[in-house]
N, C-alpha and C positions, 0 to 999 in steps of 0.2 A: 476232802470231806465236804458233806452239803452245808452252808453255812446259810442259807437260806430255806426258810418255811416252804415256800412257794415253787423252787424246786427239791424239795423234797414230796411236798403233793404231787407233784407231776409226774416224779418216780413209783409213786403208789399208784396213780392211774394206769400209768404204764404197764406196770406190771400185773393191775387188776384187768385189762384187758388183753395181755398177753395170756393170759390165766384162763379167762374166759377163751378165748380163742382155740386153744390149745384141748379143754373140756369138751368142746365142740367136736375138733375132730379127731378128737378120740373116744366119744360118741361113736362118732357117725362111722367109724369105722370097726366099733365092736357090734354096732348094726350090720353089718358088711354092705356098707352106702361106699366106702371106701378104703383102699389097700390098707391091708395094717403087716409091719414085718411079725416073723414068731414071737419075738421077745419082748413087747411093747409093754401087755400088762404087765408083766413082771418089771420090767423095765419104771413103770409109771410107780409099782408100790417102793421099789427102793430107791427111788430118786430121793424122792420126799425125805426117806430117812436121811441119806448123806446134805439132803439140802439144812435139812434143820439142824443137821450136827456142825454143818459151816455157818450158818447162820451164828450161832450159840457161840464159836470160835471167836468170829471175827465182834459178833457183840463184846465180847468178854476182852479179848486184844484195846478194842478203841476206849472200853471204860478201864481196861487197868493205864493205859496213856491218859486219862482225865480226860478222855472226849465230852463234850455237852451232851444233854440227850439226845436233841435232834442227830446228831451226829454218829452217836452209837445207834439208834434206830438205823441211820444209811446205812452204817454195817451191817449192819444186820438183816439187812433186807436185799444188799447186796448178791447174797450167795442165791436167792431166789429169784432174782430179779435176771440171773444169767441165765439160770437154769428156764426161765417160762420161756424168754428170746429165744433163745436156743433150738425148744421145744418146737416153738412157734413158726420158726423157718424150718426146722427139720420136716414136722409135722404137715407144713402147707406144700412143702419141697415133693414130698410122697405123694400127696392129694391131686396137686398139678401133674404129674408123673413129669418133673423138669431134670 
């Protein structure tokens, strides 16, 4: 767990610009600026749901352990925080055609 303020800011950067990134191109690709597979949009509204129900898990796991806040916040931001990476090489992975 993050036992530090300062990397726990840097995971929220992190993942506000994976976020961002990820927004982008999947813009740009309901533009048709670039490839999108069938299942994307769909794909993009139920993410969100299973992200936030792990989220909501893994919150609830590290505070019934007595985690600090900061601590249950990394949990919780965990399950999102895979999910945008993920997205984000998926996503750039398609766009580069690599």
């Amino acid at each position: 767990m993050v036992a530090n303020p300062w990397a726990l800011w840097g995971q929220m950067v992190q993942m506000g610009l994976e976020a961002q990134m990820v927004i982008g191109l999947r813009t740009a690709a309901m533009m048709g600026m670039l490839p999108q597979s069938a299942g994307e949009n769909a794909r993009m509204v139920t993410e969100k749901q299973d992200a936030a129900a792990a989220s909501m898990r893994a919150a609830m796991r590290a505070a019934g352990r007595g985690a600090r806040a900061d601590e249950v916040l990394a949990a919780a931001m965990r399950p999102y925080g895979l999910r945008t990476r993920a997205n984000a090489r998926r996503l750039t992975k398609n766009a580069c055609g690599f």
